[in-house]
C-alpha positions, 0 to 999 in steps of 0.5 A: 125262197128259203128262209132258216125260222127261230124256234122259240121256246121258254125255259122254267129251271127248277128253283132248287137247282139254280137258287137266286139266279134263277130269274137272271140266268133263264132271262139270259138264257131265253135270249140266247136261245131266241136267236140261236137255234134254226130249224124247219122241221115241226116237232110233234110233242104229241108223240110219245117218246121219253119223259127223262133221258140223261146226256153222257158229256158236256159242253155245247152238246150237251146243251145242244141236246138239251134244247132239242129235249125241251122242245119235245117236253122231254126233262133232262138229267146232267152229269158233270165233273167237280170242275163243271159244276157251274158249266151251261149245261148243268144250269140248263138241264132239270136235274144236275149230278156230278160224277167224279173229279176232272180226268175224263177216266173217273167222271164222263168215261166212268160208266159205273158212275153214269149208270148209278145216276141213270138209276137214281134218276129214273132216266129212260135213255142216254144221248151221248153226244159226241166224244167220251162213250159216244163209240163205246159198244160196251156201254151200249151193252150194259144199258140195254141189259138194264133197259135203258135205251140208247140214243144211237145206233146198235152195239153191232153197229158201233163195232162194226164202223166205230172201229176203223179196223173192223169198218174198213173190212165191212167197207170192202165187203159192201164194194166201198171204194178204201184206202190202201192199208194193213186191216189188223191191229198194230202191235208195237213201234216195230210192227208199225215200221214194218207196215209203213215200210210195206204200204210206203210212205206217207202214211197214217197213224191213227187209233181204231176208237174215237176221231176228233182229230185225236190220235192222229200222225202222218208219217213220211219215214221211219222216225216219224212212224215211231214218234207218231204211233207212240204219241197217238197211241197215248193220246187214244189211251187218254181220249177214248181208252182204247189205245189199239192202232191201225196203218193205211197209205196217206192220200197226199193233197185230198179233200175231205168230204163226209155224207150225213145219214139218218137210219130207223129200226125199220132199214130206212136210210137215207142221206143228207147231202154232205159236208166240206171239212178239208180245213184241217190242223193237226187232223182237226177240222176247223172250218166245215161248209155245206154243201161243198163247192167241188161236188157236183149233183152227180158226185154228191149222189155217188157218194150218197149211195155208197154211204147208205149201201154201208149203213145198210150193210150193218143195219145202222139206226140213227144219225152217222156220218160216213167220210170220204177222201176226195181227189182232184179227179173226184175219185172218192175212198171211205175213211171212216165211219162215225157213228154218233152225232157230229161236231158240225151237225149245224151247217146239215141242219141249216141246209135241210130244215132237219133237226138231227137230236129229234131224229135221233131221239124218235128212231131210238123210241123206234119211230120210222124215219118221216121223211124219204130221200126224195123229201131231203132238200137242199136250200142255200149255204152254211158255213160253220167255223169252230171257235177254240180257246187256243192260240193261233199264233202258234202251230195254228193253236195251242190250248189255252185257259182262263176265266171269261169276264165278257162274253156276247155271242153274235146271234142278234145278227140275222142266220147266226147260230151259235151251239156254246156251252159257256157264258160269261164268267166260265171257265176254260180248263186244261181238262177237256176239249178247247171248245169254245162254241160252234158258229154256224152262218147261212145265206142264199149263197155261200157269199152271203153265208161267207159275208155273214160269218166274217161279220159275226166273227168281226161282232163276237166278243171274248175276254179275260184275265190275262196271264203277262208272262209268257208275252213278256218273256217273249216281247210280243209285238201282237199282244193278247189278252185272256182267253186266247182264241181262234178268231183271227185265224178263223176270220182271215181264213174267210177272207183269203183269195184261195178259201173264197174261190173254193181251192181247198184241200186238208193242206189248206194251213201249211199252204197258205201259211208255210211259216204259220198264221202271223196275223192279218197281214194288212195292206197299204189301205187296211193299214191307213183305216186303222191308223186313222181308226185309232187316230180318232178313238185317241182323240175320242179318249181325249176330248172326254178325259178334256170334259171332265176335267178343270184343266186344260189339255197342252195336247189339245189345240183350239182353233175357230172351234175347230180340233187337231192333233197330229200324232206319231201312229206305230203299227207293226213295227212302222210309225206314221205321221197321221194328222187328226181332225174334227170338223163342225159335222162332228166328223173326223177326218185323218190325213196320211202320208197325204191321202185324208180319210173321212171316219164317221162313228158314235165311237162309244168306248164302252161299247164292246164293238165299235163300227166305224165307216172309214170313206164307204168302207165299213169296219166292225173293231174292237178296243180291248184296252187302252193304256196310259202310255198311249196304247191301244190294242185294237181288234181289226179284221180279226187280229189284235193289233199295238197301236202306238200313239204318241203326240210330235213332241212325246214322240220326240222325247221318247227318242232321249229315254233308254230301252228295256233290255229284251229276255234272253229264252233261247237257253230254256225250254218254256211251256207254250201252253197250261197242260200236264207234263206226261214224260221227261226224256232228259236229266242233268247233265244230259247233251242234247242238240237243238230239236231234240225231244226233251218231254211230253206235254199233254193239254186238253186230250192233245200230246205235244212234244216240246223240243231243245231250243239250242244245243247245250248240255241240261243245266236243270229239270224244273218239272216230273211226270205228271206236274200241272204247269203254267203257260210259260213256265221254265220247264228245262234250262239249258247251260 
């Protein structure tokens, strides 16, 4: 039997570079650790390797890598924006510098400034994580030329498969099995429509540089090749500056399933079983598992082989991931190479027992790989779910920010890992990628990795300032607080029918959610655990606010001892009658529509999460507020719920009181999101018809179009290129 072992180790950060929180922050710092990182494989800090290397990026890589680097007694130098200069990463590294302002293009893109602080720091070799240089041959280049190592793969090798272009053409040659498509650049729109037009439509507009889902369109006509090679065209100048476009045939309904490789300088390449990415937004992977439940050993080893045939052919040194398009007769077609560390390395290193950074670093030093592919194990189950600081409610989630005033990650439940590059008190800007952490879940089997990460997710904790004023505007019945984030989508996602059976493809959201995520849609029984949940945190708050007070609560009824209250409960737009009880066993008991439940907890509101046992079933909720009016806003099953509480005769007199006239926003165009608008394409006076294009928005490295509400002539532009802007800002109005 497997089981995944904590590796542990201390931290002793420099005084200099974190002052008076020092102590506070490596205490923290330890107990994050302790519980957050999972590897089998032993590291021999005996094995000479580097003694400084600097990591080119940011966020939860760099502080993955970080990790990795202390284990092995190799210091680390950080690089940073002005705006990162509190980031996790630089407090975790042994020396900090900052490089530049926010844009990407004058701090982590910039490699005269990288290069500068390699120089100043004496570092040996540079871990680019993933994203920014990552893919740039150029860089790779101009460190050997002055002899610092690079932790990846050759400059050859990055041309070779970093560029989607130039990869598809070493594919063929290596007999990989490609999608059909035009192998050159693309010159311009009308060159694009010339391509579409030829393969037929669907196809996919994507840049030669970078991945990440950036850069990314599907088109199924004319218009749509135009818009999507304009919009992915800017997004890959702004992402990766390389703006060159290529065009293949879309493979409608695919699954998307990629193979990890680990190669040395010796020609040894071997495959690390693969990774199931099919649940996708936006070409964006969102939730990925290892290994997938639709490849069998046969399949797994098919595509194993053509992965390392590939990373052979192009002498390929370190860890990559080569990635298939999959379909339903397990018919596979190389996508595309990626030749840096992944985004969800977790879930392999989970399965394996091998570190992958270690790896990394030993090959770039020059060490053989120390294990065959006869010693590659595959042991139980990892899911991995990307946490972002986006809003699932809209278009499965658009970016938003804010500063978090309470953070607690759930490691401290058995095989949960957490790779983050935030805490308590971080900020989430407009600048980069929304990511907030990478929670990584193992098992046995994958119901126990699924049963453990909707418990972590459940457990997790993230809260901010809130910005009211787009959720005024629009009179949301869901409201959000803060930081917005994916978990609710995350969260039902791991519980729906199709997802745990395993029938999946990259149209996974638009299937199952044909008119968007709208939120845990909740079942006669889920709703009566809530409503008898909330019933007994509103008693709760009451008897407390009754102990600590002198006078005498008219709501509160005492009978032999015994206390009940019987309320008007609304949820979703319905108000149930639910009465309250608190018996002499200290337990609750709520009866609804009559049907009574039993609900036993501590019910602590302080705590950050509150389990409560309604009958057997247990429910892990969360109280992100409560309000004077009666309010609560609970966090159930993922998604964040009103809850209106009122007593009979509250209820009754608010039927005399007069409502609040709604907003009127169909005659403006409103920012969904902070970001930077990158273009307008209306003036006063202009006529545009409803789902008309008006301008451009970028936030976080993402372009987003933002359409006319209604048809109308323009009555007033609000904004220009290049204005920051808040969410729900009146961009354009509309007579």
């Amino acid at each position: 039997m497997f089981y995944l072992r904590n590796i542990r180790f201390s931290v002793q950060p420099k005084s200099k570079l974190f002052g008076s929180i020092g102590c506070s922050f490596q205490k923290e710092y330890m107990r994050r650790s302790l519980s957050s990182f999972y590897t089998t494989e032993p590291i021999n800090r005996n094995e000479n390797t580097f003694d400084k290397i600097l990591i080119a990026n940011r966020g939860e890589i760099a502080c993955r890598v970080i990790k990795t680097a202390k284990l092995m007694g190799i210091k680390t130098v950080a690089v940073h924006s002005t705006v990162d200069s509190n980031a996790l990463h630089v407090k975790m590294a042994d020396e900090a510098v900052c490089i530049g302002p926010p844009a990407t293009r004058d701090s982590y893109l910039n490699i005269e400034k990288i290069l500068s602080v390699i120089k100043q720091t004496g570092s040996q070799a540079v871990h680019p994580g993933y994203g920014f240089l990552s893919e740039n041959a150029e860089f790779v280049n101009i460190l050997e030329r002055e002899g610092v190592t690079f932790i990846g793969p050759s400059a050859h090798a990055i041309s070779g498969m970093g560029d989607k272009i130039e990869s598809k053409k070493v594919a063929k040659e290596a007999g990989v099995h490609v999608i059909p498509g035009f192998d050159g650049v693309v010159a311009d729109e009308e060159h694009c429509l010339q391509i579409s037009r030829d393969i037929g439509y669907p196809v996919m507009i994507k840049a030669s540089a970078g991945g990440g889902g950036k850069g990314m369109r599907i088109a199924w006509n004319d218009a749509e090749a135009r818009e999507g090679f304009r919009l992915s065209k800017q997004e890959a100048a702004s992402s990766f500056g390389d703006d060159r476009m290529l065009v293949e045939k879309f493979v409608d309904n695919p699954r998307h399933i990629e193979i990890q490789v680990l190669g040395d300088k010796q020609g040894n390449v071997i495959y690390l079983n693969e990774r199931e990415c099919s649940i996708q937004r936006r070409n964006q992977k969102v939730i990925e598992e290892a290994p997938s439940t639709f490849i069998d050993p046969a399949t797994r080893k098919a595509m194993g082989q053509q992965a390392v045939t590939l990373a052979k052919k192009i002498g390929y040194c370190s860890a990559g991931t080569v990635e298939f398009l999959v379909d339903s007769k397990k018919n596979f077609y190389f996508l595309e190479m990626n030749t840096r560390l992944q985004v969800e390395h977790p879930i392999t290193e989970m399965i394996t027992g091998i570190d992958l950074v270690h790896q990394m670093i030993r090959i770039a030093k020059g060490y053989p790989l120390n294990l065959k592919q006869s010693d590659v194990p595959l042991r139980g189950w990892a899911i991995e779910c990307r946490v972002y600081a986006e809003d699932p409610f809209k278009n499965f989630g658009l970016p938003s920010i804010g500063r978090l005033h309470q953070y607690i990650e759930p490691t401290f439940i058995p095989n949960v890992r957490c790779d983050s590059g935030i805490e308590e008190g971080s900020e989430i800007s407009i600048y980069y990628d929304p990511m907030i952490c990478k929670l990584a879940c193992h098992g046995l089997t994958r119901d126990q990795a699924l049963k453990t990460s909707v418990e972590a997710l459940d457990s997790y904790v993230i809260r901010a300032n809130c910005n009211v004023q787009f959720l005024k505007l629009h009179c949301l019945t869901l409201l959000r607080t803060g930081v917005t984030h994916n978990i609710p989508l995350l969260r039902d996602i791991l519980t729906e029918r199709r997802f745990v059976e395993g029938d999946i493809n990259t149209k996974y959201l638009p299937e199952v959610y044909p008119n968007g995520f709208q939120g845990k849609q909740l079942e006669l029984l889920e709703k009566h655990h809530l409503i008898s949940i909330a019933g007994c945190l509103w008693a709760t708050n009451e008897l407390r606010s009754q102990t600590f007070s002198n006078e005498k609560n008219v709501n509160i009824m005492l009978n032999n001892n015994v206390r009940q209250w019987i309320l008007s409960i609304g949820v979703m737009g319905e108000k149930s009658t639910c009465k309250i009880k608190l018996d002499e066993d200290c337990f609750f008991k709520a009866s609804i529509e009559g049907r009574t439940y039993c609900i036993r907890s501590v019910f602590n509101l302080a705590s950050p999460v509150i389990k409560a046992i309604v009958d057997d079933e247990i429910h892990l909720i969360q109280l992100i507020s409560k309000k004077s009016n009666g309010n609560l806003r609970i966090r159930y099953k993922g998604t964040p719920f009103t809850v209106n509480i009122l007593t009979t005769k509250s209820e009754n007199y608010k039927t005399h009181m007069l409502e609040k006239p709604k907003v009127d926003v169909s005659k403006v165009v409103l920012s969904p999101m902070p970001g930077v608008v990158r273009s307008v394409n209306v003036q006063t006076g202009d006529t545009v018809s409803e789902g008309q294009e008006v301008l451009v928005m970028e936030a976080m490295k993402m372009q987003n179009k933002l359409t006319a509400t209604a048809t109308g002539k323009v009555k007033k532009v609000n904004c220009c290129s290049g204005d920051t802007v808040e969410e729900g800002t009146v961009l354009v109005e509309l007579e």
